[in-house]
Residue frames as a rotation matrix with the C-alpha (Angstrom) as fourth column:
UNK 1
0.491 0.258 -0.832 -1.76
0.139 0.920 0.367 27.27
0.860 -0.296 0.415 -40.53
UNK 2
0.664 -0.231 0.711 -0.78
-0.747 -0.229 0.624 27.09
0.019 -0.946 -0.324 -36.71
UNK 3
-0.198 -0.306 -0.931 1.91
-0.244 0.935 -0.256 25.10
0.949 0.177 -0.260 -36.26
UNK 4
-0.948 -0.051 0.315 1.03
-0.313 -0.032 -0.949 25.20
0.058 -0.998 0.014 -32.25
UNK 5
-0.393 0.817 -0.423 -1.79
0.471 0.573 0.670 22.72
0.790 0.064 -0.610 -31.28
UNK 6
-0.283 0.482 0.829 -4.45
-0.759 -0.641 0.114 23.93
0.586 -0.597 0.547 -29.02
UNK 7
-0.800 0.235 0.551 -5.33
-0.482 0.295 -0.825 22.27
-0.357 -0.926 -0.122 -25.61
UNK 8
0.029 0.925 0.379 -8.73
-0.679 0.297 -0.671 21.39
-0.733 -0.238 0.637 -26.83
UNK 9
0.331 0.057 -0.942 -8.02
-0.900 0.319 -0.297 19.48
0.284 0.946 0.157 -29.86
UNK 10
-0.415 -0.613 -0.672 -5.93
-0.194 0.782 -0.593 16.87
0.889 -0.116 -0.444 -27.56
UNK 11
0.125 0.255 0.959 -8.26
-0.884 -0.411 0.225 16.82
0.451 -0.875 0.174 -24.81
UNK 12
0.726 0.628 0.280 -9.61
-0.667 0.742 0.066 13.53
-0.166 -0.234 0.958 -24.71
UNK 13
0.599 -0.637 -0.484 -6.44
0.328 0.747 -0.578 11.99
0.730 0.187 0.657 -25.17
UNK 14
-0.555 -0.623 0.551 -4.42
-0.264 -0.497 -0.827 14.45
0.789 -0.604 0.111 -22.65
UNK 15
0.061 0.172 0.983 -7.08
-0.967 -0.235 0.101 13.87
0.248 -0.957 0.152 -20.27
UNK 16
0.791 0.380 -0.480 -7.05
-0.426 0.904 0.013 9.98
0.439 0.195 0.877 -20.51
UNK 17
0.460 -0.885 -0.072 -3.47
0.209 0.187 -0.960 9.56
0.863 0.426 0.271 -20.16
UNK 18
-0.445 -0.301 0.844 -3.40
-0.577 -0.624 -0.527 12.33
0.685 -0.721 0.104 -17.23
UNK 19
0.319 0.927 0.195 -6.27
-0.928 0.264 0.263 10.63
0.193 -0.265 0.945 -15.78
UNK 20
0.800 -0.046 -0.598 -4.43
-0.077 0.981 -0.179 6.99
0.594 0.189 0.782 -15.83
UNK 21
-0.270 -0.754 -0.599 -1.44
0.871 0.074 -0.486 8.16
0.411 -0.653 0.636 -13.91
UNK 22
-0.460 0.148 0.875 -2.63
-0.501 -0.857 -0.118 11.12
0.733 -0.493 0.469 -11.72
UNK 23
0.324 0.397 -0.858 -3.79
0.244 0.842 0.482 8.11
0.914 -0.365 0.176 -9.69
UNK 24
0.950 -0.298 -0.094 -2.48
0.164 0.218 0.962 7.56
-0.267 -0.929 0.256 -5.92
UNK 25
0.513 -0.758 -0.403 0.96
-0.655 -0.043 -0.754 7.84
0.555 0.651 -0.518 -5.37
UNK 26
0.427 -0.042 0.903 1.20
-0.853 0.314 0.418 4.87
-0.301 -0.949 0.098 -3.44
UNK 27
-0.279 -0.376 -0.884 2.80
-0.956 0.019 0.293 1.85
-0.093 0.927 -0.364 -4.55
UNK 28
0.627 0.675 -0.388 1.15
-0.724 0.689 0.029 -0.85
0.287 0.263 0.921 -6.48
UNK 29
0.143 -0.289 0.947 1.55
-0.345 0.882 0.321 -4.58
-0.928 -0.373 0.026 -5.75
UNK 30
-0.753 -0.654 -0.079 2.74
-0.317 0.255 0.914 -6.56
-0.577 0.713 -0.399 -8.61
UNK 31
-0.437 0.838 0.326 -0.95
0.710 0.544 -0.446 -7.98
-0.551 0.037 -0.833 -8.93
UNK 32
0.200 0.490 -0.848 -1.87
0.174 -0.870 -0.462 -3.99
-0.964 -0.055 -0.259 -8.97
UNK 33
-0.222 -0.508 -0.832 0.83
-0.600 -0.601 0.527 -3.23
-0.768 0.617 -0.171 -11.38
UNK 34
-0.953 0.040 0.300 0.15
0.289 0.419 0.861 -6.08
-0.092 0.907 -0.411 -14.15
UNK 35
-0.106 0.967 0.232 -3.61
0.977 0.144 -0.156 -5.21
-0.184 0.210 -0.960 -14.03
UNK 36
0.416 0.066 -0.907 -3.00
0.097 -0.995 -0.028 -1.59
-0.904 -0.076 -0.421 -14.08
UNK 37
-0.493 -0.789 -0.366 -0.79
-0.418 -0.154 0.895 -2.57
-0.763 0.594 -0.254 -17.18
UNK 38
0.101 0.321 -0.942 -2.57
-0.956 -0.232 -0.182 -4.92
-0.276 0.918 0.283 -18.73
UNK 39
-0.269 -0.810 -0.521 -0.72
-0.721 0.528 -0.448 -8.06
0.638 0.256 -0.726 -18.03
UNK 40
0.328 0.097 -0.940 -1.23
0.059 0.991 0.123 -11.17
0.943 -0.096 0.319 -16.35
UNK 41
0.798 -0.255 0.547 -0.76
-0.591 -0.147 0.793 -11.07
-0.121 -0.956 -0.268 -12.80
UNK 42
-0.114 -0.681 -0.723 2.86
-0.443 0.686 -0.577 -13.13
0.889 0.255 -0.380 -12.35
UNK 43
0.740 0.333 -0.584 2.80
0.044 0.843 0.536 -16.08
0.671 -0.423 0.609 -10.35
UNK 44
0.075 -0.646 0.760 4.29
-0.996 -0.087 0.024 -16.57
0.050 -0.758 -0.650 -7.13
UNK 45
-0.620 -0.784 0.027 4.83
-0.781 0.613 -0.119 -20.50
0.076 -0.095 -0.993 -7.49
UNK 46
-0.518 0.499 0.695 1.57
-0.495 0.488 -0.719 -22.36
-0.698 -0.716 -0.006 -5.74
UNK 47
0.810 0.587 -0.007 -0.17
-0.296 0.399 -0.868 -23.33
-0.506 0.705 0.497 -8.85
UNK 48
0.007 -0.587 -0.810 3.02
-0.642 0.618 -0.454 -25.23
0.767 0.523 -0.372 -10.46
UNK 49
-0.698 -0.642 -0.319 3.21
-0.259 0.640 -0.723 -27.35
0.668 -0.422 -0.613 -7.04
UNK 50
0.274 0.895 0.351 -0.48
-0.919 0.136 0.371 -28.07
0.284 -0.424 0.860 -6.25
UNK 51
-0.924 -0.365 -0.118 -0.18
-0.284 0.858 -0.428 -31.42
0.257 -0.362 -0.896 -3.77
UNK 52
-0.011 0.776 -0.631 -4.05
0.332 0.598 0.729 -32.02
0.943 -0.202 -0.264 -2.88
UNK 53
-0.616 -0.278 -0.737 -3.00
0.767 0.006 -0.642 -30.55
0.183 -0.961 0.210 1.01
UNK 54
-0.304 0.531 0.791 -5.73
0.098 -0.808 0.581 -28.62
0.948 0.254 0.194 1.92
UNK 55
0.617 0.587 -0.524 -5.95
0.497 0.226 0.838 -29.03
0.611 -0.777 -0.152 5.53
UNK 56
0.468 -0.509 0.723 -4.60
-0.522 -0.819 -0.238 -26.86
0.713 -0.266 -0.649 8.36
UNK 57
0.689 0.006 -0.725 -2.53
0.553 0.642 0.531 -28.31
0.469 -0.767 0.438 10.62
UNK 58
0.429 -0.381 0.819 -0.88
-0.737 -0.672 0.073 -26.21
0.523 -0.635 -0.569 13.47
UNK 59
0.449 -0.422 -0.788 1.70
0.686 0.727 0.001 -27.05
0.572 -0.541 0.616 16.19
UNK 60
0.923 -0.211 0.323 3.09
-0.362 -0.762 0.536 -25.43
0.132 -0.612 -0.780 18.96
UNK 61
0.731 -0.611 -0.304 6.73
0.579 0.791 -0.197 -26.52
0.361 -0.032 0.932 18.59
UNK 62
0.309 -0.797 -0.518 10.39
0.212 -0.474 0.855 -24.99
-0.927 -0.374 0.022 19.65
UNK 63
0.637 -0.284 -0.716 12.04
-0.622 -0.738 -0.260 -22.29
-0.455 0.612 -0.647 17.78
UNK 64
-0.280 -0.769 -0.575 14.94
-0.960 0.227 0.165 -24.92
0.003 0.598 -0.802 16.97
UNK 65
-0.046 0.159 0.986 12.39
0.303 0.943 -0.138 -28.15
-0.952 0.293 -0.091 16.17
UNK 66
0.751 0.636 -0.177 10.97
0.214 -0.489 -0.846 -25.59
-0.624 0.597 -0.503 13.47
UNK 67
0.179 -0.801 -0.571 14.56
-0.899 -0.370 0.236 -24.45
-0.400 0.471 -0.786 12.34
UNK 68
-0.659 -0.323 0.679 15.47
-0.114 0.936 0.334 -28.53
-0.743 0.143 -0.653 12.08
UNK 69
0.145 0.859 0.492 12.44
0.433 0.392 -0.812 -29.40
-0.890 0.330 -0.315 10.43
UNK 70
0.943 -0.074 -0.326 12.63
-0.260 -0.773 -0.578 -26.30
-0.210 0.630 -0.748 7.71
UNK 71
-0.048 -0.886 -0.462 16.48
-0.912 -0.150 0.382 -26.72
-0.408 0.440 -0.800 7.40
UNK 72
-0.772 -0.257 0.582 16.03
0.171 0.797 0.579 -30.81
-0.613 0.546 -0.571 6.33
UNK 73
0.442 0.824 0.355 13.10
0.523 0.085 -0.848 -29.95
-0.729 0.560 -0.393 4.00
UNK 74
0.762 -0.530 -0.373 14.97
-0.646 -0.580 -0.497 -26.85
0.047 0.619 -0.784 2.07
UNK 75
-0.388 -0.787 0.479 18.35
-0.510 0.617 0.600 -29.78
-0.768 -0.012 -0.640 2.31
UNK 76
-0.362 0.495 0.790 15.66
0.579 0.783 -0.226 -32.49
-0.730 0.376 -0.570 0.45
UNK 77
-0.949 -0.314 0.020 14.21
0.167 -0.450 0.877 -30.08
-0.267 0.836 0.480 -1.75
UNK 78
-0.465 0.721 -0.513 10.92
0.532 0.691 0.490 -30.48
0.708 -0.045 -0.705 -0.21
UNK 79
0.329 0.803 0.497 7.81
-0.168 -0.468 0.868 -28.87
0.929 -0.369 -0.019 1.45
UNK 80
-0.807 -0.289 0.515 7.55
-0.590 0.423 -0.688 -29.40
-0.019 -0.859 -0.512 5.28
UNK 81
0.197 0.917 -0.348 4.77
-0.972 0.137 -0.189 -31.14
-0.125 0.375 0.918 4.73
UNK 82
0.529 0.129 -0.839 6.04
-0.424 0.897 -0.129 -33.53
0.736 0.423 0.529 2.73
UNK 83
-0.355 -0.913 -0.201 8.80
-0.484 0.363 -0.797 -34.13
0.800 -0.185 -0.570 5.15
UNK 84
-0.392 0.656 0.645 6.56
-0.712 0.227 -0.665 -34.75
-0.583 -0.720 0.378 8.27
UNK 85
0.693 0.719 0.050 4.44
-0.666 0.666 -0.337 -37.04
-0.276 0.200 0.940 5.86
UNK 86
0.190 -0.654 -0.732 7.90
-0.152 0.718 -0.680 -39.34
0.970 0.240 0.037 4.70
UNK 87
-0.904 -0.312 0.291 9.41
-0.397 0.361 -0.844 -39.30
0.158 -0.879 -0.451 8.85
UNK 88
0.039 0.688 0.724 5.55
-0.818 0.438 -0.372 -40.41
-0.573 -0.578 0.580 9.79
UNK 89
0.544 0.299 -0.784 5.27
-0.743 0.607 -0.284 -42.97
0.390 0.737 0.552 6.69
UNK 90
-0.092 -0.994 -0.064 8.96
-0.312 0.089 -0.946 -44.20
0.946 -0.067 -0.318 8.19
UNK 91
-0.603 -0.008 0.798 8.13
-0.791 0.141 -0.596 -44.23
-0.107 -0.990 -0.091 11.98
UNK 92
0.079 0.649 0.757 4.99
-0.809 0.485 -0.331 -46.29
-0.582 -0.586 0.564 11.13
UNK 93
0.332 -0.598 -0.730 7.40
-0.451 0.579 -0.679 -48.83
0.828 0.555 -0.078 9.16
UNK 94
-0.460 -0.806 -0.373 9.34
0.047 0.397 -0.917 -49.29
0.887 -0.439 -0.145 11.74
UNK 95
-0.659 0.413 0.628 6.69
-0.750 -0.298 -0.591 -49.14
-0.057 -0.860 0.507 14.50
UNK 96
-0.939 0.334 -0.078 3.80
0.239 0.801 0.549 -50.92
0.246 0.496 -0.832 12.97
């Protein structure tokens, strides 16, 4: 009996295997890497905090309205978004 296995007996498993990582050596996105694994792609957050906002809205504003804005929203625990929609809700309180 041989104890030394021969190349062909293990092809189809040696080449599979080789074949699966003899890939690129570039490196995968996490997306890449769970599908390349097997796994569930992992969430990045947007689908636990779906709000219905589906419209763009742009602005051309100053570097420090944008800081303000962004620092009281991350303070509140809140989108900008939402914050703009509570200071407008607020202005047209107190405006009419």
């Amino acid at each position: 009996m041989n104890t030394v296995e021969s190349d062909d007996d293990n092809a189809p498993a040696w080449h599979a295997f080789r074949d699966k990582f003899a890939g690129s050596k570039k490196k995968k996105t996490a997306g890449e890497r769970a599908t390349f694994e097997g796994h569930a792609a992992p969430r990045d957050g947007r689908s636990k905090r779906r709000t219905g906002r589906d419209q763009q809205f742009n602005l051309k504003v100053t570097p420090a309205f944008k800081a303000e804005v962004l620092a009281l929203a991350k303070a509140r625990d809140v989108g900008a978004a939402e914050l703009l929609e509570t200071i407008l809700a607020e202005w047209k309180a107190a405006n009419g």
